[in-house]
C-alpha positions, 0 to 999 in steps of 0.5 A, spaced: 534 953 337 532 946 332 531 948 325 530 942 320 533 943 313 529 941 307 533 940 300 532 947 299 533 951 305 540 946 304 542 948 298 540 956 299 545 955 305 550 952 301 550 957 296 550 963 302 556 960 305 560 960 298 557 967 297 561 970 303 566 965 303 568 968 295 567 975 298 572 974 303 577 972 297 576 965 301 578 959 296 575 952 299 572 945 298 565 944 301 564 936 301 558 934 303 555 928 306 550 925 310 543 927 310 544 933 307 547 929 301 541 924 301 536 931 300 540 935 294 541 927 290 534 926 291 530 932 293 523 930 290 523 923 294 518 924 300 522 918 304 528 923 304 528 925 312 529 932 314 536 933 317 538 938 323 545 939 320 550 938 314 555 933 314 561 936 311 569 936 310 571 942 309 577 947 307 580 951 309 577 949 315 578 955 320 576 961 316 569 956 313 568 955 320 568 963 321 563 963 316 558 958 319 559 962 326 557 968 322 552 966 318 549 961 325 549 969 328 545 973 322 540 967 320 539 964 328 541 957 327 545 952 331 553 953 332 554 947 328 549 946 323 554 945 319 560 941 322 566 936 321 564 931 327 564 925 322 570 926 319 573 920 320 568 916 316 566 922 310 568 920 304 566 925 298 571 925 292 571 931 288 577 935 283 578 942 285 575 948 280 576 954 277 572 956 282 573 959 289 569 955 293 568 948 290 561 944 292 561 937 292 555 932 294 556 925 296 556 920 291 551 914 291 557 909 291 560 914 297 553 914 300 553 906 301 560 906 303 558 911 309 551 908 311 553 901 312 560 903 316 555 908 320 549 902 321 545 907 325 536 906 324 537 912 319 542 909 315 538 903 315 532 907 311 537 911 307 540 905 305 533 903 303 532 909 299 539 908 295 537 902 294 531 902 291 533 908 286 539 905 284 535 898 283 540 895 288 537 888 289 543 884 291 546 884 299 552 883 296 553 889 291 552 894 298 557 891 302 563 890 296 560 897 294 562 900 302 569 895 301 571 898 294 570 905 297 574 904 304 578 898 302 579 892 304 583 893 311 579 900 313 578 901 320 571 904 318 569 897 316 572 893 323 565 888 323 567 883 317 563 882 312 559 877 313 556 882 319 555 887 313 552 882 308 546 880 314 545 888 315 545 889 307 540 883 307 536 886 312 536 893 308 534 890 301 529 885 304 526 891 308 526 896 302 523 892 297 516 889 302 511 891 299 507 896 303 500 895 306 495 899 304 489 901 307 482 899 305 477 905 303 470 903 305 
């Protein structure tokens, strides 16, 4: 069972999770992050990919997590399309509202952070797209950006920086080529 989630259908099952959530009297945070987040901030760009799930960390997690099962049962989705399984790198700030369950997507900032630390091919082209809409020219901006997010001595950095500014090069190289054009005729 695959299902590939567009901005929209992202957005619509974040809203039902919350519904449900709220008619149990369940008060919680969803932080989204990955690329569920790259779709919601950049819903109108054509390279943003589908994704197959959403990242996210969530609280309180066992009744969200009853939720999801729930709403995967109802709606034919996988068990885990929603999931916490990179919790250990996802940073998502966000103060708690009046709310009863509270969404919030990764920053831009958050989402560099998250992206170089990951350093996996879809990374490396979602790096181009932060980059590009940010205006983001300078290799060094991303790694201080991924440094300023982590800290200095985060675990979640553990190549050095000098590792993470010949990745940025190679984003920022890679993102502002300019694109062969075919010839009509």
């Amino acid at each position: 069972m695959k299902h590939d989630f567009d901005a929209q259908s992202v957005r619509e099952l974040l809203e039902e999770l919350a519904r449900r959530l709220s008619d149990r009297g369940v008060h919680g945070t969803i932080r989204v992050a990955g690329g569920a987040a790259m779709l919601l901030r950049y819903p109108d760009d054509p390279d943003v990919r589908v994704t197959r799930d959403i990242d996210a960390l969530i609280e309180p997690a066992d009744e969200v997590e009853a939720v999801v099962a729930e709403m995967a049962a109802d709606l034919g989705l996988t068990a885990r399309w929603l999931n916490e399984a990179g919790q250990g790198w996802l940073r998502v700030a966000g103060d708690p509202s009046d709310e009863p369950v509270s969404i919030f997507i990764a920053s831009e900032r958050e989402l560099i952070a998250m992206k170089m630390s990951a350093g996996r091919d879809k990374d490396f082209v979602d790096l181009g797209i932060l980059v590009k809409h940010l205006g983001i020219t300078d290799p060094a901006m991303l790694v201080d950006i991924a440094y300023q997010e982590y800290g200095e001595d985060a675990v979640e950095l553990p190549d050095g920086r000098a590792s993470y500014l010949w990745y940025a090069e190679s984003v920022i190289k890679e993102a502002y080529r300019p694109s062969k054009r075919r010839r009509k005729g």
